[in-house]
C-alpha positions in Angstrom: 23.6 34.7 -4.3 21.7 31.9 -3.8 22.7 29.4 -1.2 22.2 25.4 -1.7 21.6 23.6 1.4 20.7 20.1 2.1 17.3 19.3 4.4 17.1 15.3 5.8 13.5 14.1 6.9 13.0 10.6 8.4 9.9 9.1 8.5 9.0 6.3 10.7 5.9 4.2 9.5 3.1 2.9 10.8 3.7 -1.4 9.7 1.2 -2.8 11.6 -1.6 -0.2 10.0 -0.3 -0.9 6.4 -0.7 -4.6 7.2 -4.3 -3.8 8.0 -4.8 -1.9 5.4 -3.7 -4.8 3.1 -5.5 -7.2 5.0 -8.6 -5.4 4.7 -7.8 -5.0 1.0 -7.2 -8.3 0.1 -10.9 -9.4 1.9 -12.7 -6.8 0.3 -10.9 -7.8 -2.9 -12.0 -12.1 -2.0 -15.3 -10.8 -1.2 -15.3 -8.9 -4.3 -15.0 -11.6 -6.8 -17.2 -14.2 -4.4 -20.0 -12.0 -4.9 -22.4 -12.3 -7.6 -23.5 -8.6 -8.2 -20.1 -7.0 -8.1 -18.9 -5.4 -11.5 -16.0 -6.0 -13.4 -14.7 -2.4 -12.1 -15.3 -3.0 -8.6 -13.0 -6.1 -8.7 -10.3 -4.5 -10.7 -10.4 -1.1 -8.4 -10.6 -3.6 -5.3 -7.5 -5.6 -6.9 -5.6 -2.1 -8.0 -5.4 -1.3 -4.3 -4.4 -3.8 -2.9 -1.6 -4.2 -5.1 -0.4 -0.8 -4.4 -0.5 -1.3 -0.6 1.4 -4.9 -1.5 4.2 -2.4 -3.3 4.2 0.2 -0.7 4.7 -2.6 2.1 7.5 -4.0 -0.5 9.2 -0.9 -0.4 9.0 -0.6 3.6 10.5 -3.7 4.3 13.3 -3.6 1.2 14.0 0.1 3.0 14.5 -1.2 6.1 16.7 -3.9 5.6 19.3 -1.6 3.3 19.7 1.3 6.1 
């Protein structure tokens, strides 16, 4: 018989490298649209990840303050 049993991970992130990693996202994503050659894809790749690290950050701190 097959036996159910519950398994509990906690993770502890890094904050301060996800805030550079947004940082650095965001600049690239400024310096992106302030440059003259950069496509139309480069922007909205650069803009794509910076919101997700903007949403994974969210989710970090909205986490936190619940537990």
């Amino acid at each position: 018989m097959a036996e159910n049993a519950k398994v509990g991970i906690d993770l502890v992130a890094d904050t301060r490298s996800l805030r550079s990693q947004l940082r650095e996202s965001v600049q690239e994503l400024a310096r992106l649209q302030n440059t003259a050659g950069a496509s139309a894809q480069e922007i909205a790749n650069a803009a794509k990840r910076a919101a997700e690290l903007l949403k994974n950050f969210d989710e970090i701190f909205n986490y936190s303050r619940i537990a």
